[in-house]
N, C-alpha and C positions, 0 to 999 in steps of 0.2 A: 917637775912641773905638772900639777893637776889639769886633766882635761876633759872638759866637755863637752856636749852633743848638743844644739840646741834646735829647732826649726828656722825662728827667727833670732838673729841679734841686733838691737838697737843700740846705735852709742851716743848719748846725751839722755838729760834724762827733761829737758823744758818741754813743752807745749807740743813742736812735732812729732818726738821721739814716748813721748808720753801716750800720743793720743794711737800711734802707730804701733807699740805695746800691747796697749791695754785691747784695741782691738783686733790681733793676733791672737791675744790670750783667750779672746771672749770668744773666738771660733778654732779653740780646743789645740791652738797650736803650744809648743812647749817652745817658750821665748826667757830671754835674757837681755837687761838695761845695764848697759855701762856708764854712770857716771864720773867724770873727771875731779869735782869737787865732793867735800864730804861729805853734802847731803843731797838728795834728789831736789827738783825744781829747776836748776838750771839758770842761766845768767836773770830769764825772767823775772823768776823767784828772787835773788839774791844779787844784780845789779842792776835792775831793767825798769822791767814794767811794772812790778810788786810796789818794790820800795819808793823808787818817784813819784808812784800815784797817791801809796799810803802820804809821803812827805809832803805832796801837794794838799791833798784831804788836809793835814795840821794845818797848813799856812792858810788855806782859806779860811777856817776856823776861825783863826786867829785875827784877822782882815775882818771878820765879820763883827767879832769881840770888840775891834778896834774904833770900828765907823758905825756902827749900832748906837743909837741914840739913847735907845733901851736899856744898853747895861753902863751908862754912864752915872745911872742912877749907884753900880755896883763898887765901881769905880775907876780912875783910869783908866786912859788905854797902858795896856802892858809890851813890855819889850820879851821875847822870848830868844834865846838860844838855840843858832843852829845846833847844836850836838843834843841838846836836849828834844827840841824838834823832832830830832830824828830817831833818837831811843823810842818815840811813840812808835814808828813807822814799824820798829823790829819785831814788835809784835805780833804785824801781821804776818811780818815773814816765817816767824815759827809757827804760828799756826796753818800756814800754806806749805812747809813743809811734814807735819805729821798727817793732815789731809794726804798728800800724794804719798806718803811714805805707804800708807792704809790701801790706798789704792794698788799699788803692788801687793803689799802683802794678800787681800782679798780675792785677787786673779793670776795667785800663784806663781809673779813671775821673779824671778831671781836679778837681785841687784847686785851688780860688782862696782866697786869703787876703785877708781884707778885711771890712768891713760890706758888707751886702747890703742895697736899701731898693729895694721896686715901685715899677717906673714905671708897667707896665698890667699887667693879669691873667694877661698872659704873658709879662712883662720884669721882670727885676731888675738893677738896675745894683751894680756891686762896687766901692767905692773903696777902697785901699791907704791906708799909713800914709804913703805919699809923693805922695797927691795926683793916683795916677794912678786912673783909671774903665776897667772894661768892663760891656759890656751881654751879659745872657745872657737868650736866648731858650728858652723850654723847653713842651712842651705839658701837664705835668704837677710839681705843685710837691709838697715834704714840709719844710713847718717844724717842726723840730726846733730851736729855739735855746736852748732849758731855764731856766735860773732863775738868779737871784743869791739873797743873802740880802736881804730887806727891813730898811730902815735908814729910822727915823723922822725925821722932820725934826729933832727937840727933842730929838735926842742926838748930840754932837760926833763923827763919824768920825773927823776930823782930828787928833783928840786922840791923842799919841805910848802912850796907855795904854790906849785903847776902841776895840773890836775887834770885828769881825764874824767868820763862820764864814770867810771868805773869806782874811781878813787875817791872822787869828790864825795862819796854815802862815807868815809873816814874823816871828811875833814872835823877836826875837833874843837877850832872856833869859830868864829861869825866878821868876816870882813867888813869892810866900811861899803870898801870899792871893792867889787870885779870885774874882769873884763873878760865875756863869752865868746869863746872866738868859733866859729860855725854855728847859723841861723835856721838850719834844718829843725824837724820836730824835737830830737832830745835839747839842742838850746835856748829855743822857741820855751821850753815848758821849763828849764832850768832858770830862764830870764824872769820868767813871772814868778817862779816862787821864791826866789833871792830879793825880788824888789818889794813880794809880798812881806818879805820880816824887814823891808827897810834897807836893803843892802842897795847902794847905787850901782847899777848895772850898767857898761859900755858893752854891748853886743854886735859884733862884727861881720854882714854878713860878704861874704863873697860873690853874691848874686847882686839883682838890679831891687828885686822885690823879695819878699817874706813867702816862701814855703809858695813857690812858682807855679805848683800842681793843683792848688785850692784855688776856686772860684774866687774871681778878682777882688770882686766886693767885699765875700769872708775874709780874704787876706789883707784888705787895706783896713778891716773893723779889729784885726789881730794887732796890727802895727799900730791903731790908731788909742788904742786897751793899755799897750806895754809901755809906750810913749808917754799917756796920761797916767802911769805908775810910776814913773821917772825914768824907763829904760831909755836909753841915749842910744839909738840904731845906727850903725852906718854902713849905709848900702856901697857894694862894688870897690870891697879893700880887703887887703891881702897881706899877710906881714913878711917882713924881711926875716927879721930875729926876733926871738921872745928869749929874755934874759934875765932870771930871778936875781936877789940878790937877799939881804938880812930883813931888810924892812918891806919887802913887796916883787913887784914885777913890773916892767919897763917893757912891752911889745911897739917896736919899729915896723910899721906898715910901709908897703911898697911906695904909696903917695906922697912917704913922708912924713907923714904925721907919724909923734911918740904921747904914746900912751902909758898912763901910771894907773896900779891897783894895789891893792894888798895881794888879791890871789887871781889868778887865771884858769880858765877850764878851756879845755880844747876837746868841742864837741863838734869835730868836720871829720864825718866817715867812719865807717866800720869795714874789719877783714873778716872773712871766714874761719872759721877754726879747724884749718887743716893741716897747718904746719906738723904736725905731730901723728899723722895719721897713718904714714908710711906709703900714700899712694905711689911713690915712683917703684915699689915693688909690685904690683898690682895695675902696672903701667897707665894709674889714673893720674889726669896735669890739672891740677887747681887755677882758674885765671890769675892776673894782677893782683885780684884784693881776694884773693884767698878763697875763691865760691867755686864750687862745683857745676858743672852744664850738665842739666837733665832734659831731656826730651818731655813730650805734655803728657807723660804718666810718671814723672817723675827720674824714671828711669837712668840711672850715670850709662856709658860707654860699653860698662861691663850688664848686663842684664838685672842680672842678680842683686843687685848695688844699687839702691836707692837714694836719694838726697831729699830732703826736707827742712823747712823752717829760715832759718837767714845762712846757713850756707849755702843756699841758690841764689840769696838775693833778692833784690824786690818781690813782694812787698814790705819785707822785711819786720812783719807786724804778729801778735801774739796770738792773734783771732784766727788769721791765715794759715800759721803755721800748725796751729790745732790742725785746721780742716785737713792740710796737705797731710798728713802725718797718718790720717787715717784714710784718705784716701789711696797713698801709696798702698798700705797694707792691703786694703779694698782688694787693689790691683794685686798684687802675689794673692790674695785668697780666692780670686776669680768670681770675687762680689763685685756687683755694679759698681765701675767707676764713676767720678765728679773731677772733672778740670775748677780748681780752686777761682772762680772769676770774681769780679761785680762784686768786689772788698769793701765795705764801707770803713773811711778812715774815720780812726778816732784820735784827736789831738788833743792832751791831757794840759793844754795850759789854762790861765784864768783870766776870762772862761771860756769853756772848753769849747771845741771846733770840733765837728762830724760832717761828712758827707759819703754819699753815695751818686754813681752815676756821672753824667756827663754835665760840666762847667758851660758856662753861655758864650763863653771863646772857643769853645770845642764846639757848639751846637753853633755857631757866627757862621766860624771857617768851614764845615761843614752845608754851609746855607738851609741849615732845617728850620722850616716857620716856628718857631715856640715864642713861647709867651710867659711873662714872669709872676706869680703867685708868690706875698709876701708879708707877715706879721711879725712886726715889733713887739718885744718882749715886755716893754713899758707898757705895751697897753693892755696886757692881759692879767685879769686877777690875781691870779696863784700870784705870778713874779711880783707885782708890787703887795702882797701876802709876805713874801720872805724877803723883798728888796734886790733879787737879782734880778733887775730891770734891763743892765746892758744885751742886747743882741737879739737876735732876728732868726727866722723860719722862711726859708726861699727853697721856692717849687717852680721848677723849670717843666713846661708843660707843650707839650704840640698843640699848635692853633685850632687845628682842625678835628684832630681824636681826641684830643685832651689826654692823650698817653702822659703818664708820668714819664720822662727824662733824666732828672735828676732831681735830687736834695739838698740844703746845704745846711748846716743850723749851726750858729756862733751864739753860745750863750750857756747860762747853768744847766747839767743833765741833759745837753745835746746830742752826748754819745750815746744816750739812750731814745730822748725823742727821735733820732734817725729812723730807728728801727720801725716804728708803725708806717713811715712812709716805704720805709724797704721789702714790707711784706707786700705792700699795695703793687708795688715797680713789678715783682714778679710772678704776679699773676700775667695770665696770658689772653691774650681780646682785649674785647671790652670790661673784663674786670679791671684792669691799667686802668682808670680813670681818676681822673682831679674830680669829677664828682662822687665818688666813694666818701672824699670828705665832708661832701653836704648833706649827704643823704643820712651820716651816720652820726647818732649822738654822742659825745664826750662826756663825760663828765665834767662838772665844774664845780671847783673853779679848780683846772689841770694848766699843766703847761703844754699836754697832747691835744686842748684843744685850739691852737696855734694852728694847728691842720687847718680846720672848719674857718678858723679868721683868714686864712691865709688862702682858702680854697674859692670863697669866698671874693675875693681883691681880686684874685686872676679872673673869674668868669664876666667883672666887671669890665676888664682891659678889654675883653671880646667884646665886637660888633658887626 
């Protein structure tokens, strides 16, 4: 068994493990990436965040093609092909991984492909899919190995019709019906691009409301979106059994109610990816669902032992995991640390949901005087320019400083308008100001001048 020395080793090779690499590499350390699959990128790249967003990008395309009065002139609306669909999306995945592939090779670090499992606190051995082993030696570790979807025992995987978040990029035809069983963000964003090619959606959530963490408003303008696309919600249900058979799937809710589809996706929950890691030699315990506990430098139980990205857990997000990944290494290179905080979410359904900051039920219970700042996307040029008119811009503001609070934007390119309020948030004083939007010019006709309409409304609610 060949073996090597390394400073750092990383095992995973997505967004934590990437970014806690590359900068190791880049302050002269001699590091090594283990990936488990057989290209770099990671569940991201290859079941996550890549391909759902590429696949959503087609369906709105499509949606647009379809309800465009414009190209009616061209002709029909068209029916499109889940499988074909999603051949567009692959494209971007090979090109997202020769991008990172480039990235290693440039900062010199060494890629192993294989499972990884500790032998001692400072050895992991790597076996191939052909049986052969090396041992890397390294004085500093960052597991990064991120998450799958959780899959209960008392529901058939194997079933050619039931489907995880993972499986579902193979399905190879286009149902009529489906039935999403968990309302969290990967179902949330699966329900709108399944009803966007026309498929009848039953989405089931096990909660009271839709994605509990998002401001009220944005969540009842998400369920009110899915609903008006044909999605059929049903709040506070649970099933008994899900039971494929030749022609579909039959899910028995707790309540009673039976449900028929062609196919089912069960998208409630994700585990850690540590099964395989060999902690109980290296006396590390994984929780319930598989995560790792790190202290606020990241840090496992063992020092030296790092965790990043979705095996800690919340916030379980692609943007986050970047930062932690490099921040950990920060920390072993005795660079300025950063506690990963003040995430702004990005919800990739249609159309899409962002926010940063604190919600008006958070700012209520709290009894902070704010005051709400608010522009409709109907009424701003750009959007009736392209016809993404649904959805809104809300700025949650202190009465009396006019401190920004929070964000929230439900609408096209949200995930990106967040962002000019989020540079504003963290400024420190009186740069925080809801006047920063009045005083500053836009361009028009933008949809970042939503800020200024929106900044605007709130100094009127003052008096």
């Amino acid at each position: 068994m060949a073996v090597h020395n390394y400073d750092v080793v990383v095992i995973g090779s997505g967004p934590a493990g990437e970014s806690a690499a590359i900068n190791a590499a880049k302050h002269g350390k001699r590091v090594a990436i283990i990936e488990k699959q057989s290209a770099v990128g990671g569940n991201c790249t290859h079941w996550g965040t890549i391909p759902s967003k590429a696949l959503r990008h087609q369906v709105k395309q499509i949606m647009q093609f379809n309800t465009n009065r414009m190209f009616r002139d061209i002709g029909e609306p068209r029916w499109f092909s889940f499988p074909r669909v999603l051949e567009r999306s692959r494209v971007t995945i090979d090109q997202q991984v020769e991008l990172r592939t480039q990235f290693y090779a440039r900062n010199r670090i060494d890629l192993f492909f294989g499972v990884a499992r500790f032998r001692d606190e400072h050895t992991v051995v790597v076996r191939d899919n052909h049986e052969g082993a090396e041992e890397l030696i390294a004085q500093q570790f960052v597991v990064a190995t991120g998450s799958r979807p959780y899959r209960p025992a008392d529901v058939n995987f194997r079933h050619p019709r039931i489907y995880c978040s993972d499986t579902i990029l193979g399905l190879s035809h286009t149902p009529r019906t489906l039935i999403i069983y968990g309302a969290g963000v990967i179902g949330s964003e699966y329900a709108s691009i399944f009803s966007g090619l026309g498929v009848k959606v039953d989405l089931i959530d096990t909660r009271e409301r839709l994605l509990s963490f998002l401001d009220d408003e944005i969540s009842d303008a998400l369920s009110y979106e899915l609903r008006n696309n044909g999605v059929l919600i049903r709040h506070n249900e649970s099933y008994s059994s899900v039971e494929g058979d030749e022609s579909g799937v039959v899910v028995n809710l707790q309540s009673g109610k039976r449900l028929r589809a062609d196919a089912f996706l069960w998208a409630n929950g994700r585990t850690g990816n540590t099964d395989e890691l060999g902690l109980e030699t290296i006396g590390l315990q994984a929780n319930g669902r598989g995560q790792l506990q790190v202290d606020d430098h990241y840090r496992t139980d063992i020092p030296h032992i790092y965790a990043v990205g979705d095996v800690i857990g919340w916030p379980s997000l692609a943007s986050a995991a970047y930062d932690q990944g490099r921040s950990a290494s920060d920390e072993f290179l005795g660079e300025e640390f950063r506690l990963v905080e003040d995430i702004p979410t990005g919800i990739y359904t249609i159309p899409e949901i962002s926010s940063v900051g604190r919600t008006e039920r958070e700012l209520t219970e709290s009894k902070v005087p704010y005051e709400v700042a608010q522009a409709f996307f109907k009424d701003t040029a750009r959007a009736q320019i392209t016809g993404d008119t649904a959805g809104m811009l809300k700025i949650l503001f202190h009465r009396e400083t006019l401190e920004i609070l929070g964000i929230h934007c439900f609408g096209d390119q949200a995930s990106e308008i967040v962002h000019i309020g989020q540079a504003i948030m963290q400024q420190k004083g009186e740069a925080n100001s809801l006047r920063y939007f009045i005083n500053t010019t836009f361009n028009y006709p933008t949809m970042a001048e939503a800020y200024r309409v929106a900044a605007q409304n709130g100094l009127n609610r003052l008096f």
